[in-house]
C-alpha positions as CSV (number, residue, x, y, z in Angstrom):
1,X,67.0,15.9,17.1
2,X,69.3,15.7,13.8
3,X,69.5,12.2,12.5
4,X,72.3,10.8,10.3
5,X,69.4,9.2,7.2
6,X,70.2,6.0,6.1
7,X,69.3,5.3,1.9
8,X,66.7,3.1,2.9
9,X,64.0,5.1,4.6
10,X,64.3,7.6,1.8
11,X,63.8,4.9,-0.7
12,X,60.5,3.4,1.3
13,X,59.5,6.5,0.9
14,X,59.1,6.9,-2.6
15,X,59.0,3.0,-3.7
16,X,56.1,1.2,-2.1
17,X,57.6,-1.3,0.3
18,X,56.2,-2.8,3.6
19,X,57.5,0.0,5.5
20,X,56.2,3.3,3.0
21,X,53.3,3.6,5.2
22,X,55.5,4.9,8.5
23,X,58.4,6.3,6.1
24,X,56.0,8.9,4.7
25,X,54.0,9.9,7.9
26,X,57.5,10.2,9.6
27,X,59.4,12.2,7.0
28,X,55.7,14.4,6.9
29,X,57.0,15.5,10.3
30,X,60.0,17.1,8.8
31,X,62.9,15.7,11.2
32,X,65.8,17.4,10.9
33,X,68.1,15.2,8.9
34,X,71.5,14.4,7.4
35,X,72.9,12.9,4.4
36,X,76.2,12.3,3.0
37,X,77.2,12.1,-0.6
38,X,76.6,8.6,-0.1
39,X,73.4,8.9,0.3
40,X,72.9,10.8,-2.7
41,X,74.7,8.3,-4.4
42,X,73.1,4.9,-3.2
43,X,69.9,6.5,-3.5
44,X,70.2,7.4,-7.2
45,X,71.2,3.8,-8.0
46,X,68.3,2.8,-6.0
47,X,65.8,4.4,-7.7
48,X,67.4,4.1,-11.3
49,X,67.8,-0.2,-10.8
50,X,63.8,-0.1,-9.4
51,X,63.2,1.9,-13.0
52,X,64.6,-0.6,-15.2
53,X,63.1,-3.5,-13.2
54,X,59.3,-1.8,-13.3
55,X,59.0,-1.2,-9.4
56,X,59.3,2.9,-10.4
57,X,58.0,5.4,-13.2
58,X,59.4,8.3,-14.2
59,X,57.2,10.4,-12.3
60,X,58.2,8.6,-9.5
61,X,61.9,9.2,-9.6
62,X,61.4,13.0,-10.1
63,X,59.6,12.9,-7.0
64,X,62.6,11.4,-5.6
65,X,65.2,13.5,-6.8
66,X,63.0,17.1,-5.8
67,X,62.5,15.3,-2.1
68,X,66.2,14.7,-2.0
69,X,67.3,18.3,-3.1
70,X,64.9,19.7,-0.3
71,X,67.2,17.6,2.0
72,X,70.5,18.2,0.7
73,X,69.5,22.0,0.3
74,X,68.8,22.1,4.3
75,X,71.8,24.8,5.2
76,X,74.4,21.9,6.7
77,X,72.4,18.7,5.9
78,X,74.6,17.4,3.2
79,X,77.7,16.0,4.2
80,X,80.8,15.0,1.9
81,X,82.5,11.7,2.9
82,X,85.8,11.8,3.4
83,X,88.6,9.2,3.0
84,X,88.5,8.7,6.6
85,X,85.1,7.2,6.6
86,X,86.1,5.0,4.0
87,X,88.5,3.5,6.2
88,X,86.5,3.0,9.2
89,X,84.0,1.1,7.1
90,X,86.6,-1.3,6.4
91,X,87.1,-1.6,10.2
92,X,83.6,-1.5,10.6
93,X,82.4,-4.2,8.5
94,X,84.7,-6.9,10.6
95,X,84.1,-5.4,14.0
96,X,79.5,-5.8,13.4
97,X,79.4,-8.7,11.2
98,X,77.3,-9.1,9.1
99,X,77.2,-5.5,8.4
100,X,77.6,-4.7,4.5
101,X,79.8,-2.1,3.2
102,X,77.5,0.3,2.0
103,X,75.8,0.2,5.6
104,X,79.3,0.4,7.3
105,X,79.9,3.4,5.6
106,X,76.7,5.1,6.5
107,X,78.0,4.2,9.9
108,X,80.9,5.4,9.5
109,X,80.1,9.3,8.3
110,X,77.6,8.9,11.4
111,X,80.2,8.1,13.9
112,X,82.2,11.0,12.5
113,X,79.8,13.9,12.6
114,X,78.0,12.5,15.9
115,X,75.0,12.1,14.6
116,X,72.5,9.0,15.8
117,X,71.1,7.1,12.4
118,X,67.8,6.2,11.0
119,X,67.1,3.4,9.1
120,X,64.5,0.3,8.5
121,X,68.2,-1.7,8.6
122,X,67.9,-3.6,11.5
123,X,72.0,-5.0,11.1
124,X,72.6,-1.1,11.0
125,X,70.9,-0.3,13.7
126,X,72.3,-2.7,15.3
127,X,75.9,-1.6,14.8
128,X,74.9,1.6,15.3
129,X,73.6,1.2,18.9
130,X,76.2,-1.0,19.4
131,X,79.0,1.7,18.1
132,X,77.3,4.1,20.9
133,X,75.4,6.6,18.1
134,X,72.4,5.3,18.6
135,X,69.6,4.4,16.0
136,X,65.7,5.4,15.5
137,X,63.9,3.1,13.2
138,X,60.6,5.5,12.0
């Protein structure tokens, strides 16, 4: 099954959180996944703010950034957003309160492209069941 990622399981993966643990052993099963440019992008400022805040070394966010390139190198895993999506979030964020933007966005590119999402977000997952994609929390 191809899964829509949301940023945070890719950032309990790499910066140790109550939910590391299962975010390793169930990217270790190499699920097919999906990210938008979004992604990318949320994800870097993730991993850069835990840097300047001590929660992440260098070492660390190379590890990140490699991991993430294996994704986005996937043929067909990374997925531009388009304006569209960014409109739809706006809908989005009023119809599931109290989904955030950046969430509703991730919604958004998931609703577009079909794909069902996975996140340790439980509003997203929320939105997302009830938007009819579906969610899988690892």
């Amino acid at each position: 099954m191809t899964l829509y990622a949301d940023t945070s399981v890719l950032v309990s993966s790499i910066s140790p959180d109550d939910h590391t643990p299962r975010a390793r052993r169930w990217l270790a099963g190499s699920p097919r996944l999906i990210v938008s440019g979004w992604t990318v992008a949320e994800l870097g400022a993730v991993v850069r703010r835990q840097v300047r805040v001590g929660r992440l070394d260098r070492d660390s966010v190379a590890m990140a950034e490699t991991a993430l390139q294996a994704i986005v190198d996937q043929p067909g895993a990374f997925r531009p957003v388009v304006a569209a999506d960014v409109v739809e979030a706006g809908h989005l964020v009023r119809r599931y309160e109290p989904l955030r933007a950046p969430d509703a966005l991730h919604l958004a590119v998931a609703l577009r492209l079909g794909f069902p999402i996975v996140t340790f977000d439980t509003g997203l997952a929320e939105a997302a069941e009830q938007a009819g994609i579906g969610a899988v929390t690892p």
